[in-house]
Structure formats: C-alpha cells, structure tokens
C-alpha positions as CSV (number, residue, x, y, z in Angstrom):
1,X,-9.9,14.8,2.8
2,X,-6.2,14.6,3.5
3,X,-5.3,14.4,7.1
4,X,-3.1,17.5,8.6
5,X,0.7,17.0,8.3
6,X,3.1,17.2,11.4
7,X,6.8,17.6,11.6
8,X,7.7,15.9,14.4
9,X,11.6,16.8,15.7
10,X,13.6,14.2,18.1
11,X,16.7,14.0,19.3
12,X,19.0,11.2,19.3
13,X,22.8,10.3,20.8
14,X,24.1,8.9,17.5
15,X,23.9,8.2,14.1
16,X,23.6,4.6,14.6
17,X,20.2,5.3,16.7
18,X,19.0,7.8,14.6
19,X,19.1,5.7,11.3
20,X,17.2,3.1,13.3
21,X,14.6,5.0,14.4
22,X,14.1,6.7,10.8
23,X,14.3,3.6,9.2
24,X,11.6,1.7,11.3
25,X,9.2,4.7,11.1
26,X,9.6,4.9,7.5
27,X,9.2,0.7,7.2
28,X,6.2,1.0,9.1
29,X,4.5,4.2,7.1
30,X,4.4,5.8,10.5
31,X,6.9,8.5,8.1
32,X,7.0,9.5,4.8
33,X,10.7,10.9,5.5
34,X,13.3,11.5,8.3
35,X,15.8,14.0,7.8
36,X,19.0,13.1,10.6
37,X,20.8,16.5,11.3
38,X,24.4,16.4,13.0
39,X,26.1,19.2,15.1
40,X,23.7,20.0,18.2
41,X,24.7,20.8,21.7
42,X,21.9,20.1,23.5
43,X,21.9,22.0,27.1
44,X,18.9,20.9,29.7
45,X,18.4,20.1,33.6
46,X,18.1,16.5,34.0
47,X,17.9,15.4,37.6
48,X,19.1,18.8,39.0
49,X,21.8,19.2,37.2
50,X,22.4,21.1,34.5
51,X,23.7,18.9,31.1
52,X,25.2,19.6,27.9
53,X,25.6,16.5,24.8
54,X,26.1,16.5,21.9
55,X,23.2,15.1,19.3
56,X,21.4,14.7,16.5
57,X,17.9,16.1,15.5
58,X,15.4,13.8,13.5
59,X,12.6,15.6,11.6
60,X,9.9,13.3,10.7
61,X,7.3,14.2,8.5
62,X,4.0,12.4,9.2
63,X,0.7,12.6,9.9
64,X,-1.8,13.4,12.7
65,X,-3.6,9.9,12.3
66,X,-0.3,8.2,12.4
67,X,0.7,10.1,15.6
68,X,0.3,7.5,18.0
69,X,1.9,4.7,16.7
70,X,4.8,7.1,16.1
71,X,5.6,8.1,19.4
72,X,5.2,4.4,21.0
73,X,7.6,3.1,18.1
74,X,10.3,6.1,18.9
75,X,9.7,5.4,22.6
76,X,10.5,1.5,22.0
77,X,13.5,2.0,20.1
78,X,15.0,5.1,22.0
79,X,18.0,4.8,24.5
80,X,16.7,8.1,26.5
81,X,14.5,7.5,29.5
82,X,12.4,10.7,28.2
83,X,13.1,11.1,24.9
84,X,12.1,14.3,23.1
85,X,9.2,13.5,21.0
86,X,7.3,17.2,19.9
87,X,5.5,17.6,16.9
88,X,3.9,21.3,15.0
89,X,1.5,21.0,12.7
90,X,2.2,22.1,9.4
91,X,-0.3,24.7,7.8
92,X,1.2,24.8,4.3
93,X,3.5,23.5,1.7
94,X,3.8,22.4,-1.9
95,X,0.3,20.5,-2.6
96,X,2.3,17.7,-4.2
97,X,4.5,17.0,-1.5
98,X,1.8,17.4,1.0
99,X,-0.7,14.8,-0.9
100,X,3.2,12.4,-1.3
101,X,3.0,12.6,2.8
102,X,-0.2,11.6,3.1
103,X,-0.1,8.7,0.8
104,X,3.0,7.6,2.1
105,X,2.0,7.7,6.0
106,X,-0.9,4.8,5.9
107,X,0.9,3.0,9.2
C-alpha cells in the first residue's frame, strides 16, 4: 500500500539556505522534490513586535513515514530559531507521480 503523500511548505531567508535544505532532503530520500519559490513578504509577531522579511517558500513533496526525519533534518540545517515546518496531506494527484513520490521518499 503506498503511504499518504504530504506537501510540506517552509520558509527560508535565502536562496543559498533554501538550496541546502532541498538538496539534503532530497540526498537523503526524506523528498522526492523541493520546489524554492522567490518573492514573499512574510508579516508575523515575533517577540511582541510585529515583523515583515522578505523569503522564500520551499514545497517539499514527501511522505507521511518520512515525516520525522524531515522535520529534525530542516530543523538542523535552518537559521530560524522556529522555523516554519507545516505539512497538508495530499488526497489526490496523477497516480504516476504519486507512486514516483513514494518510491523516491524511502529516507
């Protein structure tokens, strides 16, 4: 039985970081892709203040067993002191790709 997909969406400060991060998750089968998206301005309360960067957004396509390991490895290698780490569970997609992710994601 295949095991249920996740996207998983984190934000980084750079390119630099963001290419890291992809590339050890994907080295490690903890990902079967990372797509790094430029442009966002990210606006949150952080220590009582209210903050706005600019980022990036990583979307890492994995898989629930892998989970785990995922987030400890993005925790390792991220500069944040909280970094966000939220995953969805993906309910459908092209069987092909789906059973790609799977095969792909055996960290």
């Amino acid at each position: 039985m295949p095991e249920e997909a996740l996207l998983v969406y984190c934000t980084v400060p750079s390119q630099k970081v963001g290419k890291d991060i992809a590339s050890e998750l994907v080295r490690k089968k903890l990902a079967a892709c990372c797509n790094i998206i430029p442009g966002l301005i990210s606006i949150y309360e952080w220590n009582n203040n209210v903050e706005e960067d600019e980022e990036l957004l990583l979307l890492i396509k994995t898989t629930v067993e892998v989970y785990p390991k995922l987030e400890k490895t993005i925790s390792a290698l991220h500069p944040y002191d909280v970094p966000e780490i939220i995953s969805t569970k993906i309910h459908s997609g092209l069987e092909s790709y789906l059973k790609w992710l799977n095969e792909t994601t055996k960290g």
